[in-house]
C-alpha positions as CSV (number, residue, x, y, z in Angstrom):
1,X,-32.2,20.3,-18.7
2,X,-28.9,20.4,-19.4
3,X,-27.8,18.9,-23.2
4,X,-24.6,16.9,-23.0
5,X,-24.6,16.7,-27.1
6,X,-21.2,17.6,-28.4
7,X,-20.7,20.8,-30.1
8,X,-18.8,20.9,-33.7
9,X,-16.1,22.8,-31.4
10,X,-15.7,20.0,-28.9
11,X,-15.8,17.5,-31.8
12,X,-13.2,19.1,-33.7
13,X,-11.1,18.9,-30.2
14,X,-11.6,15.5,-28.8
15,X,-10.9,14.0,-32.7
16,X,-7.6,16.7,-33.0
17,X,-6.6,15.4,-29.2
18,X,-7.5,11.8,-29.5
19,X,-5.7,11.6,-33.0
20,X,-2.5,13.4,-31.0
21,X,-2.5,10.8,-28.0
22,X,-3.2,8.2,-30.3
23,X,0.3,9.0,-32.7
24,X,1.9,10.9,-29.9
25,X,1.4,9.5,-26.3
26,X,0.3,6.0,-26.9
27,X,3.8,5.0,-29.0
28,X,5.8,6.2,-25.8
29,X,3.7,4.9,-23.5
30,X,5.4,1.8,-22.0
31,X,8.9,3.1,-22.6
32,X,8.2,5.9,-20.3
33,X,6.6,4.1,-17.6
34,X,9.7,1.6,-17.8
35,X,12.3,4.4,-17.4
36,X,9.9,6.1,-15.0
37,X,10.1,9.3,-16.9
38,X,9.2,11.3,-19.9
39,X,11.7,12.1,-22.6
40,X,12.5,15.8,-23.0
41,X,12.2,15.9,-26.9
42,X,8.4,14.9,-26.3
43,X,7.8,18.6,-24.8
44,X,9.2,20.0,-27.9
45,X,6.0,17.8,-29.7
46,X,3.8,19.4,-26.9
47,X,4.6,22.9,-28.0
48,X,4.3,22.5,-31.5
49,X,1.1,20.8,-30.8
50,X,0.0,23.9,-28.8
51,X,-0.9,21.0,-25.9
52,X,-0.3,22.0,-22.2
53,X,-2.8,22.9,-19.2
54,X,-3.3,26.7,-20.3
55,X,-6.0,24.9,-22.7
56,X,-7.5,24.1,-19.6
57,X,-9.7,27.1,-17.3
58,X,-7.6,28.2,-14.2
59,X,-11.4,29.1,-13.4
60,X,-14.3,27.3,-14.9
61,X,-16.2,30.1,-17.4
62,X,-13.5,32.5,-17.3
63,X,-13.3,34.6,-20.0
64,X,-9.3,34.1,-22.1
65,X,-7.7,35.5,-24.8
66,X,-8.5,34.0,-28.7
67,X,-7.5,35.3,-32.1
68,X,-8.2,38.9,-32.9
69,X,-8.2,39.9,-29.4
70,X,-11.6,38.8,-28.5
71,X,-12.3,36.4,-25.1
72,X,-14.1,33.0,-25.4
73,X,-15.4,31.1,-22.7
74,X,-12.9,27.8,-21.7
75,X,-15.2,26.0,-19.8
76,X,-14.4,22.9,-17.6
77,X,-16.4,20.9,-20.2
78,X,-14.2,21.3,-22.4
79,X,-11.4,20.6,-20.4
80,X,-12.4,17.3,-19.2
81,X,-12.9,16.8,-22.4
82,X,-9.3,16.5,-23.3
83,X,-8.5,15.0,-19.8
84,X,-10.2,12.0,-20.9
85,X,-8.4,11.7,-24.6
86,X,-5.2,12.2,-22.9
87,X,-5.4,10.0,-20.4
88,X,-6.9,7.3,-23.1
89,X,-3.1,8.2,-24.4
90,X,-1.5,7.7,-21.0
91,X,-2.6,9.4,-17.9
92,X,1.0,10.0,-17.0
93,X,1.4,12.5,-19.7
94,X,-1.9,14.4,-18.9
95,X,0.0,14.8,-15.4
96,X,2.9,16.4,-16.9
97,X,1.7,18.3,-19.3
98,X,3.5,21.9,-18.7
99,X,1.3,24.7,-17.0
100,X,0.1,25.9,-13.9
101,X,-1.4,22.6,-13.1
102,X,-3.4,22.1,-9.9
103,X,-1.7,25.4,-8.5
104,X,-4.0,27.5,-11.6
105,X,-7.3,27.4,-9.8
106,X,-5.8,28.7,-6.0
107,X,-3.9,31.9,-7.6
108,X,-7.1,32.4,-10.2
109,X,-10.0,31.9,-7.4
110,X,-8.3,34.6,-4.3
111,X,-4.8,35.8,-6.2
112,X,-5.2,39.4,-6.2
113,X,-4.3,41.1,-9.9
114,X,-0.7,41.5,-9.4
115,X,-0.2,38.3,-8.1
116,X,-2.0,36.8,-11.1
117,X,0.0,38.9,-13.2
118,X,3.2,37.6,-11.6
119,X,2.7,34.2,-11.5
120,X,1.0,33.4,-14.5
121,X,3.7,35.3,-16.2
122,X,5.7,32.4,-16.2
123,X,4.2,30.1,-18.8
124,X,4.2,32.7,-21.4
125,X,8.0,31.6,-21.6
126,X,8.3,29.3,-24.2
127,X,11.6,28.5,-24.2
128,X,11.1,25.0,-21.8
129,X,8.6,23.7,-20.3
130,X,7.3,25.6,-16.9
131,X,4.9,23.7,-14.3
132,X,3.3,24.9,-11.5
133,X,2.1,22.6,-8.4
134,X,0.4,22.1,-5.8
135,X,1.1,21.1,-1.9
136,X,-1.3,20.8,0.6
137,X,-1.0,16.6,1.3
138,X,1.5,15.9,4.4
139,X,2.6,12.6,5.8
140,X,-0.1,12.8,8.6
141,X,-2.8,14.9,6.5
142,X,-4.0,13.5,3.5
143,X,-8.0,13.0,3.0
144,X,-8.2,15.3,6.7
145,X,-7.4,18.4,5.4
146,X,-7.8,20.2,8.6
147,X,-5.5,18.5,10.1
148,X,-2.2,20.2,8.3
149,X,0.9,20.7,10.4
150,X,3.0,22.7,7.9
151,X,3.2,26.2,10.7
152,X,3.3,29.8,8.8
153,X,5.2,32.2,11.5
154,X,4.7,35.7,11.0
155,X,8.1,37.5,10.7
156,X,9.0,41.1,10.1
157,X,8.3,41.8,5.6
158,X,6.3,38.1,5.8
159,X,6.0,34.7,6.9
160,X,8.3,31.5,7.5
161,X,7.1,28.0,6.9
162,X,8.1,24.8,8.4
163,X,7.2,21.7,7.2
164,X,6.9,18.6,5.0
165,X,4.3,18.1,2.0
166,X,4.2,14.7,0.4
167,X,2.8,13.2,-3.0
168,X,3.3,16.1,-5.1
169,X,2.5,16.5,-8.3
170,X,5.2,18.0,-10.5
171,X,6.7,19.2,-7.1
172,X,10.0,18.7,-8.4
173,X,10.0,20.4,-12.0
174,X,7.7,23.0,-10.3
175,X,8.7,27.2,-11.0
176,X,6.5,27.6,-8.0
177,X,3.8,25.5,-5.7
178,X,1.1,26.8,-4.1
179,X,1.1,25.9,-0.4
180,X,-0.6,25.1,2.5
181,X,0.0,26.1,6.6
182,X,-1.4,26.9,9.6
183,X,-0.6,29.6,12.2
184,X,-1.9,27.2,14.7
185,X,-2.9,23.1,14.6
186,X,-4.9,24.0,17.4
187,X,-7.4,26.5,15.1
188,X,-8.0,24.1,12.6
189,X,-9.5,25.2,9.1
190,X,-9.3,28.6,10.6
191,X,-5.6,28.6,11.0
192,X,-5.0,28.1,7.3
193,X,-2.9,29.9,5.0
194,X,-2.3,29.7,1.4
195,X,1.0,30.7,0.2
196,X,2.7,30.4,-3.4
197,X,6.9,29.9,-2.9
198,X,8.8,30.3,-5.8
199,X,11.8,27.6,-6.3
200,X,15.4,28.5,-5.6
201,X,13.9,30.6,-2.2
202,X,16.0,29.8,1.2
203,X,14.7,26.9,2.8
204,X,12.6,25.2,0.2
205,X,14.2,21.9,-1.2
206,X,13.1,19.0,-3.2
207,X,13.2,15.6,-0.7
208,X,12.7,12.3,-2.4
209,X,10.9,11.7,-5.5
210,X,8.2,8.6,-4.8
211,X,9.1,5.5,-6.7
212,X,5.6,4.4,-7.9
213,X,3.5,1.4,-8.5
214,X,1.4,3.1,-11.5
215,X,1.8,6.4,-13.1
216,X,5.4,5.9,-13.1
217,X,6.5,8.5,-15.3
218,X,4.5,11.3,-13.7
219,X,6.7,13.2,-11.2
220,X,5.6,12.6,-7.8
221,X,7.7,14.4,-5.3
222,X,8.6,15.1,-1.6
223,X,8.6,18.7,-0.5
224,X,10.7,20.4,2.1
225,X,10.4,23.9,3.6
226,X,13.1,24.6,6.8
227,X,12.1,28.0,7.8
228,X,11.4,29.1,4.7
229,X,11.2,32.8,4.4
230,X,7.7,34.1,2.3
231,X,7.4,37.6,1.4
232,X,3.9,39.2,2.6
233,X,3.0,39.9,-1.0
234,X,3.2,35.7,-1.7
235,X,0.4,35.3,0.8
236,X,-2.4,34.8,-1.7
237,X,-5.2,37.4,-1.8
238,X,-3.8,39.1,1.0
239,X,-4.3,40.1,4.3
240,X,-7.9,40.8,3.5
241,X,-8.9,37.1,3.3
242,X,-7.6,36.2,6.4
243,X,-8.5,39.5,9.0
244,X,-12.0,38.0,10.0
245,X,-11.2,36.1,13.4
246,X,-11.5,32.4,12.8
247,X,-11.7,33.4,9.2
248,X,-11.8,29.7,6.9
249,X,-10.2,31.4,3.8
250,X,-7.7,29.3,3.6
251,X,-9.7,26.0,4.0
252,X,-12.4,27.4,1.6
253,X,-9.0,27.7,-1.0
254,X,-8.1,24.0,-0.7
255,X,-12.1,23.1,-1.0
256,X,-12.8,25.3,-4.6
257,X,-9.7,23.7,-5.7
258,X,-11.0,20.4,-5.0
259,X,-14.4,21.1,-6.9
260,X,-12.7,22.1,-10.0
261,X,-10.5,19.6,-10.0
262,X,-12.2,16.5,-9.2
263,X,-14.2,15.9,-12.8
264,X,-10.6,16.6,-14.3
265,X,-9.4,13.5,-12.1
266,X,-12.5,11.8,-12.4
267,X,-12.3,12.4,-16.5
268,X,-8.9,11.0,-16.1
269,X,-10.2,7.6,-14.7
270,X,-12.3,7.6,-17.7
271,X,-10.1,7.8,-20.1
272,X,-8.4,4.8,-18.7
273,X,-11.5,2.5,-18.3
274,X,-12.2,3.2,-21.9
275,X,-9.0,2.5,-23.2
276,X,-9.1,-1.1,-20.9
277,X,-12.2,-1.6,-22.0
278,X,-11.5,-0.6,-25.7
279,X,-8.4,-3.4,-25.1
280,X,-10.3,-6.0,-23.6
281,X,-13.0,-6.2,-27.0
282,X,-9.8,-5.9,-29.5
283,X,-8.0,-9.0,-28.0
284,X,-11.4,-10.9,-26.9
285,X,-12.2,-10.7,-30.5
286,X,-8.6,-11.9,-32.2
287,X,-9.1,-14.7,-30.1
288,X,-13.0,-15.5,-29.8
289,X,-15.4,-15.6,-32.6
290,X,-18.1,-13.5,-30.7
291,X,-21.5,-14.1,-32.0
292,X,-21.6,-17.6,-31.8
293,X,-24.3,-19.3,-29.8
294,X,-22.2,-20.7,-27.0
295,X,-22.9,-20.0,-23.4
296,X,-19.2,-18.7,-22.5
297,X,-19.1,-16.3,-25.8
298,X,-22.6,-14.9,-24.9
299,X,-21.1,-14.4,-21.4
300,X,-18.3,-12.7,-23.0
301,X,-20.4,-10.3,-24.5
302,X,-22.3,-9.5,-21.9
303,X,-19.1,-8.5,-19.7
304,X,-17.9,-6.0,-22.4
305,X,-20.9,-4.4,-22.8
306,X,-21.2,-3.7,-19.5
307,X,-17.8,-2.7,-19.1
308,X,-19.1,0.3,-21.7
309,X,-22.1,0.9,-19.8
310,X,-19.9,1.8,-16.8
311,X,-17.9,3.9,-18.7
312,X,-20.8,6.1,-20.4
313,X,-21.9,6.3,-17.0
314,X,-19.3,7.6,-15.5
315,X,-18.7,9.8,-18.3
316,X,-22.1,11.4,-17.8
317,X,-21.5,12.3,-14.1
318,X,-18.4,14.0,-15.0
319,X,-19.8,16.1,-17.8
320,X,-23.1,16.9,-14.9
321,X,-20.6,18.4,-12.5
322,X,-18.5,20.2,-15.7
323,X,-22.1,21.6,-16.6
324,X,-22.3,23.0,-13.1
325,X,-19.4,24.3,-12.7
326,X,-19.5,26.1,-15.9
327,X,-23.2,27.6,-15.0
328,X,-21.7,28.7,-11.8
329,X,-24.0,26.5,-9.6
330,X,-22.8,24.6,-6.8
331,X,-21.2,21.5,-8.1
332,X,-19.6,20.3,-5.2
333,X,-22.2,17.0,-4.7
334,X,-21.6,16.3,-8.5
335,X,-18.3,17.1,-8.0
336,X,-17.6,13.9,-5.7
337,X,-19.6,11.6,-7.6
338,X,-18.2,11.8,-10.0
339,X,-14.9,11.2,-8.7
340,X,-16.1,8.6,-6.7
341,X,-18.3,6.2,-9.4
342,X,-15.7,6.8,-11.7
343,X,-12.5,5.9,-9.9
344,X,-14.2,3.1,-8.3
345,X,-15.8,1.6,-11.5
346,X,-12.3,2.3,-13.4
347,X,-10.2,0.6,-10.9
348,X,-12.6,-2.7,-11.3
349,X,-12.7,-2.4,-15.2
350,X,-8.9,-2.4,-15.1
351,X,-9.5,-5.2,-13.5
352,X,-11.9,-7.2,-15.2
353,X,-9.9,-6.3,-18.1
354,X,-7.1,-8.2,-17.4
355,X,-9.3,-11.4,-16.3
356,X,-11.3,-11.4,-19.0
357,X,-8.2,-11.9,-21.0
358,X,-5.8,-13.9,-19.0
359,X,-7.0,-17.5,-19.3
360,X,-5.3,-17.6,-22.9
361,X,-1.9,-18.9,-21.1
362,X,-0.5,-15.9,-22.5
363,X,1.2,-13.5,-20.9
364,X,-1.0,-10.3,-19.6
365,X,-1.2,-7.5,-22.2
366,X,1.6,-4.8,-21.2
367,X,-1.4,-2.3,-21.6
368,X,-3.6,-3.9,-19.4
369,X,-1.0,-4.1,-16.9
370,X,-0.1,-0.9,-17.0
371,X,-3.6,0.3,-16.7
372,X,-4.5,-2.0,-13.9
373,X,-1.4,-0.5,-12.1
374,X,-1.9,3.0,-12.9
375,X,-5.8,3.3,-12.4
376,X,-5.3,2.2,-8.4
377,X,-4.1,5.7,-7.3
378,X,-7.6,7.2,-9.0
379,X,-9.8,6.0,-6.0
380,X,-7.1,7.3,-3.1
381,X,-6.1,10.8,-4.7
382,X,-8.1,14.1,-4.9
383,X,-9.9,12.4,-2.0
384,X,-10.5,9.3,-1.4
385,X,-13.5,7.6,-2.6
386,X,-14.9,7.2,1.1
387,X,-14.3,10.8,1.3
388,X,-15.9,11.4,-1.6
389,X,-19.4,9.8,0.2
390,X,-19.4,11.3,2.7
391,X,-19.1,14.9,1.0
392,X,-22.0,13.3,-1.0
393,X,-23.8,13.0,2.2
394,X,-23.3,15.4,3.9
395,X,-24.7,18.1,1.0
396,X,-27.3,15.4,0.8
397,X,-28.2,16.1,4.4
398,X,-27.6,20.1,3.9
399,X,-30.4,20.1,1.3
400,X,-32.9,18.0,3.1
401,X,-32.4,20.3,6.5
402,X,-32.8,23.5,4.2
403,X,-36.3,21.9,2.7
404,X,-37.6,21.3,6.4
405,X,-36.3,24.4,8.1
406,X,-33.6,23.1,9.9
């Protein structure tokens, strides 16, 4: 069985990252979702703090570099770990924190060595931030994958790509972005390439940047590509992933990324809930005297704690599916659970959150706003929450057919 009991390692972390978003993040908070961006000088905080998404694995249990030139295990625990105290700070700047981002996980799962080499490269740099990102949603394609337009021509030295990718995350701060096409609509999955296009190449622009109802100051960004010329060696992992006729590869790609990411997102909506909920008992008790034998108080009480029984719950599904991954066992049922309880469950704390403390005649707490606003996004993105149950049901229905025979 697996034993979710905090080590003194992951201790030390959440109290070293909960103490940063607490000084750090919270204090800028509502500024920055007001001006609907970050400041610069807070990246300059970041880097002395040694906070950005290389903390977090590009692939769950890989081996990195520590002191003394040994390797230690960064596992996704540990990393959904901080995505929750982060996003208790302000989920906005867990999203911008500088890194490869959600483009880590494609080069690290198929990128051959040199193309690791190269575009990992990057974020050594320390002299500004660097972001990597990643494009695979489209106007027409967001929870059907499969059904991507963006067309990859093959052209003498590489490939040219045509098309639109929306609802990008750091798309327009990005170094480079990890992307998605087809050879052919008509092929489906198994017309799909993965690609990573550097900024500043022919072809590739920056359209609009998405104007937000939460998450304001997270970049969200339109991406453009007008026959954008790709050298060969940018196709990730090669020819060799894609030779097999009606080979998925590229499907598969979109899919891993999806498993690793989803407790991250699903941390995220933790963090959130908590901090609502957290909210909710610190102004319910400035204005209540909780504990006093009255009908509405006992109802009260009763609402917050099961505000916190959600949110332990949900915690615990995220940390099953971090466990997984980390073991290298298939994670991708736990994966979507956990995305799916706890977005949903988040969404409706915010939620209760701001009822529970809106019959004051008081105007609602700028937190609780903000948190109701930004938590709506975390049951639509990283696939939707429907999505998510049906993934649920369908590996549901792969294990029962294995068991029988079928």
């Amino acid at each position: 069985m697996p034993d979710f009991a905090e080590s003194t390692k992951e201790q030390t972390i959440r109290a070293y990252l909960h103490y940063f978003a607490e000084t750090e993040i919270r204090p800028r908070s509502l500024e920055a979702d007001r001006m609907a961006d970050i400041q610069p000088d807070f990246y300059s905080v970041l880097d002395r703090a040694g906070i950005s998404t290389e903390m977090m694995p590009r692939d769950p249990g890989s081996p990195r570099p520590a002191e003394g030139g040994k390797t230690e295990p960064q596992t996704l625990r540990t990393a959904v770990l901080a995505s929750e105290e982060l996003s208790w700070g302000d989920a906005s700047f867990m999203l911008s924190l500088p890194g490869p981002g959600l483009g880590g996980p494609p080069v690290s799962f198929i990128g051959t060595p040199e193309q690791r080499e190269r575009f990992f490269a990057v974020f050594q740099d320390r002299s500004r931030p660097h972001f990597g990102a990643y494009a695979l949603t489209e106007p027409e394609a967001g929870s059907d994958v499969a059904g991507i337009r963006a067309r990859c021509e093959e052209v003498p030295g590489g490939f040219r790509i045509t098309g639109t990718k929306t609802f990008i995350t750091n798309g327009s701060r990005a170094d480079w972005v990890v992307v998605f096409a087809t050879v052919d609509p008509e092929l489906g999955r198994a017309g799909h390439r993965t690609f990573v296009v550097e900024r500043g190449r022919e072809g590739f622009s920056v359209g609009r940047k998405h104007h937000k109802l939460g998450l304001r100051a997270s970049d969200t960004a339109e991406l453009v590509f007008q026959d954008c010329f790709v050298p060969e060696e940018n196709l990730l992992g090669g020819r060799a992933h894609y030779e097999r006729q009606l080979s998925q590869e590229g499907f598969k790609v979109a899919m891993a990324t999806f498993d690793s990411t989803r407790p991250l997102v699903a941390a995220m909506a933790v963090g959130i809930a908590r901090a609502a909920a957290e909210r909710t008992r610190e102004l319910v008790q400035e204005r209540y005297m909780l504990g006093r034998a009255l009908p509405r108080y006992r109802a009260l009480e009763e609402s917050l704690d099961d505000m916190d029984r959600r949110v332990r719950a949900a915690r615990l599904l995220t940390w099953k599916s971090a466990y997984l991954a980390d073991a290298r066992q298939p994670q991708s049922r736990a994966a979507s659970m956990a995305k799916a309880y706890a977005g949903s469950q988040a969404v409706q704390i915010c939620r209760e959150a701001l009822e529970l403390t809106a019959d004051s005649g008081e105007q609602p707490d700028a937190l609780l706003e903000k948190w109701f606003r930004d938590i709506r996004v975390f049951d639509l993105f990283e696939g939707t929450a429907q999505v998510q149950r049906l993934v649920v049901a369908r590996r549901l229905f792969d294990e029962i057919g294995a068991k029988v025979g079928l």
